[in-house]
C-alpha positions in Angstrom: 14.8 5.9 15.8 13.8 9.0 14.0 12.6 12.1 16.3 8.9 12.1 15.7 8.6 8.8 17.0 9.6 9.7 20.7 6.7 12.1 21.5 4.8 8.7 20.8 2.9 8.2 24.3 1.0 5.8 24.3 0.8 2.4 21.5 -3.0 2.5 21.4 -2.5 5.8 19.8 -0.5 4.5 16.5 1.2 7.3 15.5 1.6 7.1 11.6 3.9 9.2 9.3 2.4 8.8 5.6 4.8 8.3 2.4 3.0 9.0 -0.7 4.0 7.4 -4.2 2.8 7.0 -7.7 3.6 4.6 -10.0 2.1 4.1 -13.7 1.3 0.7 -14.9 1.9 0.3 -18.6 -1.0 -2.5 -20.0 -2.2 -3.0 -23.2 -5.7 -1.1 -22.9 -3.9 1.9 -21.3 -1.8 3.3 -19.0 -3.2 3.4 -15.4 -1.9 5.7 -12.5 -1.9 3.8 -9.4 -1.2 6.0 -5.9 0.5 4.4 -2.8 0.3 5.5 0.7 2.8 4.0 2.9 2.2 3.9 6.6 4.8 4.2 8.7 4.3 3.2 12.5 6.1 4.6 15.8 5.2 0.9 17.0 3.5 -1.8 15.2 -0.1 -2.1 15.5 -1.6 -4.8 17.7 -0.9 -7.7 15.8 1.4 -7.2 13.7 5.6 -7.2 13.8 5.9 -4.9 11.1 6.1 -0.8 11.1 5.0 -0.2 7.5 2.1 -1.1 5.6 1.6 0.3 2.3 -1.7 0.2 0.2 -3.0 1.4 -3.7 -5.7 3.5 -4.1 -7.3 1.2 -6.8 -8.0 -2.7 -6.8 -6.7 -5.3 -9.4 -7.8 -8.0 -11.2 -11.6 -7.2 -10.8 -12.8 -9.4 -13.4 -11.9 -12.2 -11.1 -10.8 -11.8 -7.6 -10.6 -8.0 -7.0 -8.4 -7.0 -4.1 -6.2 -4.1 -3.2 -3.0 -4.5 -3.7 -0.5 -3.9 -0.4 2.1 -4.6 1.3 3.5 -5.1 5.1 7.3 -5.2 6.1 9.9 -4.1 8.6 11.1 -1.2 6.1 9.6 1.5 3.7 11.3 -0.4 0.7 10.2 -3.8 1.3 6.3 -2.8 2.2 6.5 -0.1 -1.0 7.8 -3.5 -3.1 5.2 -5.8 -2.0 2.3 -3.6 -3.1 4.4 -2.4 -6.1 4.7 -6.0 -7.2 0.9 -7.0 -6.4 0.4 -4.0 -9.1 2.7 -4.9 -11.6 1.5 -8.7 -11.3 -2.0 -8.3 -11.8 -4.4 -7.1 -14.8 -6.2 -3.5 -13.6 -9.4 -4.6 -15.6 -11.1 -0.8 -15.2 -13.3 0.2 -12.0 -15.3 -2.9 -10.1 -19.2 -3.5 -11.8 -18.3 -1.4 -15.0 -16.9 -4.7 -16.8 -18.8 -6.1 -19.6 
């Protein structure tokens, strides 16, 4: 358990620590820049088993289904890889109601 956790109080509070990342997706109509913000909880939040969720700053496949790619697990690598994976999977079509 790291130090920061332990002046964690109360679990209603959900203390987060924030890990940033970048990573560039390489596609035929250009390179996009996606951004990824893992949360790291002192304590899971209600529901949940897991203390780290990470999430993209842009949606995917917006042509069809747009969602967000992220990610939950019990470490920073495997919530990071579930989002990174969502991203590398799916098309990034350009910014939701500016298709043609």
């Amino acid at each position: 358990m790291s130090d920061w956790e332990y002046i964690h109080a109360h679990p209603a509070e959900l203390l987060t620590r924030l890990h940033q990342f970048t990573i560039l997706k390489q596609q035929p109509g250009g390179d996009v820049t996606f951004s990824i913000t893992v949360k790291e909880f002192a304590v899971p939040p209600p529901g949940q088993r897991m203390r780290f969720y990470a999430e993209a700053d842009k949606s995917v496949n917006q042509n069809t289904a747009p969602f967000m790619p992220c990610g939950w697990g019990d470490s920073l690598f495997s919530a990071l890889a579930g989002c990174v994976k969502l991203i590398q999977n799916f098309p990034y079509e350009g910014e939701e109601g500016t298709a043609s």
